[in-house]
VONUMAR-561959 format. One record per residue (C-alpha): x negated, y negated, z negated. Coordinates in pm, whole numbers, padded with zeros to 5 digits, always signed. Each point is the difference from the previous one (the first is absolute). Layout:
% VONUMAR-561959
XYZ
...
% end
This chain:
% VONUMAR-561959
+00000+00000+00000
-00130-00361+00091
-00022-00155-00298
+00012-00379+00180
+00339+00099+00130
+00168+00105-00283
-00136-00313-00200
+00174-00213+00298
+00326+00185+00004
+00016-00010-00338
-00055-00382-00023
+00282-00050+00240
+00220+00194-00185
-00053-00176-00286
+00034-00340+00165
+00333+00164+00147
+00129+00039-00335
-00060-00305-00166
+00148-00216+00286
+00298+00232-00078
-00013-00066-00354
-00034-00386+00048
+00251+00015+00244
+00230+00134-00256
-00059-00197-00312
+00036-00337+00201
-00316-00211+00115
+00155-00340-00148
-00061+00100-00347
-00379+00007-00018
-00076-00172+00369
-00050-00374-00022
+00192-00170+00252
-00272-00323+00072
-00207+00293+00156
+00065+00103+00309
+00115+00354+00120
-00253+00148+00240
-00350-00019-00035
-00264-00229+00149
-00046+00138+00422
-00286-00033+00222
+00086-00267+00260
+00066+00150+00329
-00263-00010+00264
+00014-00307+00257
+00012+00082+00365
-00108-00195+00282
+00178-00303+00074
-00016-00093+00349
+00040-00363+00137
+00281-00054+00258
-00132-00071+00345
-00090-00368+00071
-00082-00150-00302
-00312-00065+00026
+00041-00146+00358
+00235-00263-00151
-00207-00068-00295
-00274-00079+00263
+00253-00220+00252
+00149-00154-00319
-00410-00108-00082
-00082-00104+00364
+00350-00199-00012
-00132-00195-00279
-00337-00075+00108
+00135-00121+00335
+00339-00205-00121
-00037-00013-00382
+00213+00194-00310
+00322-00185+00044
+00000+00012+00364
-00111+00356+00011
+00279+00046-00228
+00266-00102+00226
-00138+00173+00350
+00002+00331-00204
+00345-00058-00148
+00106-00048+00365
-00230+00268+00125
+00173+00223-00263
+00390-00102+00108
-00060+00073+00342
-00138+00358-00080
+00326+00064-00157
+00200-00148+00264
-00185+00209+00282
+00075+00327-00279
+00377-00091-00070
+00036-00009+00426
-00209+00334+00042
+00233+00165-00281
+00323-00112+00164
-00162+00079+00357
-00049+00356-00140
+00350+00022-00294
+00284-00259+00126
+00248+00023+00222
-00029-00244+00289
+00363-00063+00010
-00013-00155-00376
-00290-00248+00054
+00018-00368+00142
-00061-00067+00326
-00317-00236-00069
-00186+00312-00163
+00150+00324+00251
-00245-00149+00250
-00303+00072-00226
+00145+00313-00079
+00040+00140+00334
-00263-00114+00180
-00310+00097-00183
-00256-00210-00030
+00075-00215+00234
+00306-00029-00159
-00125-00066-00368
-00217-00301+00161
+00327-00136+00115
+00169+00072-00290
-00243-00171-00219
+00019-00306+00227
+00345-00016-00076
-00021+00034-00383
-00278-00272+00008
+00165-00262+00205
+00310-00224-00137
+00328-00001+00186
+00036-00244+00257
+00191-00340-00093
+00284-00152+00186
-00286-00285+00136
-00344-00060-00165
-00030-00225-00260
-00232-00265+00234
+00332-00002+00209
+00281-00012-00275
-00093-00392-00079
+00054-00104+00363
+00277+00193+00076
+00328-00188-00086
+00226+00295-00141
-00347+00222-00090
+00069+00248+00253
-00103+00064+00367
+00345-00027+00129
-00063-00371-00042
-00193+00003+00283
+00162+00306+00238
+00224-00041+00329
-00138-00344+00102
+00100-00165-00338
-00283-00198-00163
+00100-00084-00322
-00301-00092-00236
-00127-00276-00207
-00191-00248+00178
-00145-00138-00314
-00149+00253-00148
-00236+00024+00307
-00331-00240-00026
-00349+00005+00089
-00149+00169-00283
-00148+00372+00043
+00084+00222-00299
-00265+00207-00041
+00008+00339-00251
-00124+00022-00321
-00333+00111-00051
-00020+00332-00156
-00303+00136-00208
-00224+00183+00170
-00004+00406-00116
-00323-00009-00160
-00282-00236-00254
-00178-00245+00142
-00327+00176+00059
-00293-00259-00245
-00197-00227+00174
-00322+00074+00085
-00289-00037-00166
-00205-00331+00029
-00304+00049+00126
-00337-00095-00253
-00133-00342-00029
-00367+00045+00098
-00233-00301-00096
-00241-00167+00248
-00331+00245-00117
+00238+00314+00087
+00100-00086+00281
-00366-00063+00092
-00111+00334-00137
+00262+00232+00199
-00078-00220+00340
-00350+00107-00115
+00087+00391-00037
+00198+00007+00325
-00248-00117+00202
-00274+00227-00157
+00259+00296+00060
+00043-00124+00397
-00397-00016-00008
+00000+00361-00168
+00247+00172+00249
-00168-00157+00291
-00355+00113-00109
+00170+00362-00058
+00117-00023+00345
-00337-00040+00131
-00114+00267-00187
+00255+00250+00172
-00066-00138+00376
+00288-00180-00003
-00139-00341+00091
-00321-00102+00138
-00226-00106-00237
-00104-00426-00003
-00278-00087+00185
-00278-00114-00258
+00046-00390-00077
-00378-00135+00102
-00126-00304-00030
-00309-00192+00093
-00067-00005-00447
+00011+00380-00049
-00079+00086+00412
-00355+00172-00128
+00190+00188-00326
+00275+00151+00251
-00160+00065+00334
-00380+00100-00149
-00109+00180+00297
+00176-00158+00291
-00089-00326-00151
-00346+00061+00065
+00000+00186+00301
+00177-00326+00213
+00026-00239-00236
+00133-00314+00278
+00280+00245+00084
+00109+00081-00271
+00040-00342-00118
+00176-00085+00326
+00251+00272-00075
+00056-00067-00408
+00073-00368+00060
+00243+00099+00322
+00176+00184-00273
+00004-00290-00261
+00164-00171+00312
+00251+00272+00025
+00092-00015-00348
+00021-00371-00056
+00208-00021+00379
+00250+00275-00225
-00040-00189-00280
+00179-00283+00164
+00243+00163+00206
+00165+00159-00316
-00002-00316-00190
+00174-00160+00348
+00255+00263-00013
+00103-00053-00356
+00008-00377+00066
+00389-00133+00048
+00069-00144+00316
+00095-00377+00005
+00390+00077+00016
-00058+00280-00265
-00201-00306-00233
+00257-00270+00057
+00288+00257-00110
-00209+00089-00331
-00013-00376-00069
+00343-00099+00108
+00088+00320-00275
-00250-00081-00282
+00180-00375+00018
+00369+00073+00060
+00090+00383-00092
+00206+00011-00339
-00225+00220-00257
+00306+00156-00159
+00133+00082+00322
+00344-00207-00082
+00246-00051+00280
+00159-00312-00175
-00099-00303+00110
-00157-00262-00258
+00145-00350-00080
-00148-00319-00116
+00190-00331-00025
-00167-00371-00072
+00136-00325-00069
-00275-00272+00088
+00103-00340-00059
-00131-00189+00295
-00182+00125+00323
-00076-00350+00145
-00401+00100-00001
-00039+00155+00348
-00284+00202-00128
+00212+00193-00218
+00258+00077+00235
-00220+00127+00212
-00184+00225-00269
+00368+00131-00077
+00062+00059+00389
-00318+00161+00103
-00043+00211-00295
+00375+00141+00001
-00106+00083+00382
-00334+00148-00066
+00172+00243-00285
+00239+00116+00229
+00262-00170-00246
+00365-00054+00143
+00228-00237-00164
+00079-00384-00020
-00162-00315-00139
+00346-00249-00065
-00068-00396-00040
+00246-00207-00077
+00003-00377-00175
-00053+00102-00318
-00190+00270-00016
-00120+00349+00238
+00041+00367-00075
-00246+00235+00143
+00139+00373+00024
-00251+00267+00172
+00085+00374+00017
-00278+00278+00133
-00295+00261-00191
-00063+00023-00372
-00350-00080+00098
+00099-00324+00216
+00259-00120-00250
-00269-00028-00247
-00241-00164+00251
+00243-00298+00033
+00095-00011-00367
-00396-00074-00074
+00029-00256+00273
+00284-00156-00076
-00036-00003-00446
-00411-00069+00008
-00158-00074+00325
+00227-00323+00130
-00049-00286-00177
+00324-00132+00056
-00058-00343-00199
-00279-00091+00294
+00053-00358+00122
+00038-00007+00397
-00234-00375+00135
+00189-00238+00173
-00152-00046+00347
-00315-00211+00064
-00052+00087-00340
+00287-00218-00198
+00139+00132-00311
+00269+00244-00012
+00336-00098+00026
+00256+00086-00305
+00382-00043+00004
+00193-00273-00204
+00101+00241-00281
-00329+00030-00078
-00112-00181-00290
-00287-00239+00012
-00290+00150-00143
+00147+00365+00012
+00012+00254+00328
+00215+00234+00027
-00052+00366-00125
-00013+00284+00288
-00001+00368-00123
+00052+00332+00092
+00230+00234-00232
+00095+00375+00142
+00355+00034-00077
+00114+00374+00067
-00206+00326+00099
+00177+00299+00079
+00056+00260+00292
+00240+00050+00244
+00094+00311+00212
-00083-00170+00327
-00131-00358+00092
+00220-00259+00095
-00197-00239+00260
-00189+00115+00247
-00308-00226+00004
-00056-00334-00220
+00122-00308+00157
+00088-00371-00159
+00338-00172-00005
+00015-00323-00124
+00336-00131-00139
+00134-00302-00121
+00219+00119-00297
-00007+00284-00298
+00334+00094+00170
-00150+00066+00344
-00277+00201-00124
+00244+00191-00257
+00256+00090+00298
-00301+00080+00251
-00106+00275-00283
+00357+00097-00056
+00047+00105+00367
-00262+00246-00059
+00161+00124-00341
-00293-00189-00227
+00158-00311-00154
-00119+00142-00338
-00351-00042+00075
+00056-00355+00049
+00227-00044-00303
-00272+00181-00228
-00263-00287+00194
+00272-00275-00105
+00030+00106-00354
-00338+00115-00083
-00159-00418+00078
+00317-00125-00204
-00093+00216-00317
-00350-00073+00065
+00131-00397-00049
+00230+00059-00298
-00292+00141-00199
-00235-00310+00029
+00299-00224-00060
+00042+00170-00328
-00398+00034-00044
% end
């Protein structure tokens, strides 16, 4: 007899019993009912959990979509993404499960014709339904509907038809702005030096290695008459009057190349009068406004001035307009933020406007009767106004001489610039308020 097994069988018989006996006497009285009934179990054994196809592709579009558009926008193009897979699923289970006779005629086309079908069908679900007249029409149209305007009848509403365009609003575009790009380094005046310096010794370097590999014929040796005997030893000395014929036929050569290269680099006289005319006229900032400079003077009765005013406004390509009337003359020039300022130093420091003008034979200069005796009268320059315009108004400077402030305020008005002259007016009669009170 195995004594093992009968050591098991009897342990299960005894185990039999006493569940019988517990069983019988009632668990509640000794069991503790906080505890709980069965024992503690091993946890069952995980399986493999497999990932459902595609998720990983739409974790990666999902990432792409946000590098390209941003979260939030990638948000919404996957939302839509995601509606439109279920609308192509609902059609393909209704293509495969309804009945055609139940479903609306807008969706039985995508249903029975494949994918040509679902294409269409799609369109349709997409698109809005078509209005009774579009809305750019419904404002014209007297009842709001294109019957208005059927079997000859015409019946709008003239005034809501003008000449202005109405143009869409602007949407935003898909995507970010992409960042600007980077500025490029501020090198000072010894860098800049020092990398013209490395390029050229890197053209010198690929040239010499060029040489080296046959590519290009090597330079003839640069002899002169000072180092003839160092570079030609033995041919020096075998014929030494040819050889000097021949080294100083090549110092010919080279100086004759010498010139023609500086030659070629040299502008031509139309090429040097257009880098002048530039250097003296062209804007710096590259502005397309045109600059604006007005004057009051109070008296142009010196010849020499008015022709300093006249020849310089011509020489700096100025247009514009020098006014004189009885009582006083306003000077307005238009042209280059180089030639404006020019004229201003001409006109504020290098005119002295106070400079008598000799009678002839040389008498003494005549003054008018308002002048007091003892005193001459004050001449000055002040500038007024500077300011820019989108295009010039006068096409070359000219003078007009007018008897009244009234004439010269309506000649400027005809050309839309009576302010300039009212700002002239005022700016002399605050100028003479302030000494009265001084």
């Amino acid at each position: 007899v195995n004594a093992k097994s009968a050591k098991l069988e009897a342990f299960a018989n005894a185990e039999k019993q006493a569940a019988e006996d517990v069983a019988g006497t009632g668990a509640e009285d000794w069991q503790d009912p906080r505890m709980g009934k069965g024992g503690r179990r091993r946890d069952r054994r995980s399986t493999f959990q497999f990932v459902k196809e595609g998720k990983f592709q739409r974790q990666a579009d999902m990432v792409r979509l946000q590098a390209k558009f941003g979260e939030t926008e990638a948000r919404k193009i996957a939302a839509r993404e995601a509606r439109e897979r279920r609308a192509v699923a609902e059609r393909e289970r209704l293509e495969a499960t309804a009945d055609p006779n139940l479903i609306p005629l807008g969706a039985r086309a995508g249903i029975k014709g494949g994918m040509a079908g679902a294409a269409s069908s799609r369109a349709a679900f997409v698109l809005d339904e078509i209005p009774e007249a579009e809305w750019w029409d419904v404002h014209i149209l007297k009842n709001g509907t294109y019957d208005d305007i059927s079997d000859g009848k015409w019946e709008i509403k003239p005034e809501k038809i003008n000449l202005y365009v109405e143009h869409p609003v602007p949407m935003q575009p898909p995507m970010e702005a992409p960042p600007p790009p980077p500025q490029p380094l501020k090198l000072t005046k010894r860098e800049q030096k020092k990398l013209r310096t490395q390029r050229r010794q890197q053209r010198e370097q690929e040239k010499q290695e060029m040489i080296r590999q046959g590519l290009l014929e090597p330079p003839k040796p640069k002899v002169k008459i000072s180092n003839l005997m160092r570079v030609l030893t033995d041919e020096a000395t075998a014929d030494p009057t040819a050889i000097e014929k021949e080294v100083r036929q090549q110092m010919e050569e080279r100086a004759s190349a010498h010139e023609d290269r500086n030659l070629a680099r040299q502008l031509t006289p139309a090429e040097r009068r257009e880098r002048k005319i530039r250097k003296l006229f062209d804007d710096p900032t590259g502005s397309v406004e045109t600059q604006v400079h007005v004057y009051r003077v109070e008296s142009l009765a010196n010849p020499k001035n008015k022709f300093r005013v006249d020849i310089n406004a011509q020489e700096n390509r100025l247009s514009g307009v020098c006014l004189i009337t009885e009582s006083f003359c306003i000077v307005i020039v238009e042209g280059g933020v180089k030639s404006v300022r020019r004229y201003e130093k001409l006109m504020m420091r290098r005119i002295d406007w106070n400079a008598q003008v000799d009678g002839e034979n040389g008498a003494e200069p005549e003054y008018d009767d308002d002048t007091p005796l003892g005193e001459e009268a004050v001449n000055e320059c002040t500038c007024v106004w500077k300011g820019t315009t989108p295009k010039p108004s006068f096409k070359k400077f000219r003078f007009e001489t007018l008897r009244t402030e009234a004439a010269a305020r309506k000649y400027l008005q005809e050309m839309g610039l009576a302010h300039l002259f009212d700002a002239a007016a005022a700016c002399v009669a605050v100028s003479a308020d302030f000494d009265e009170d001084m």
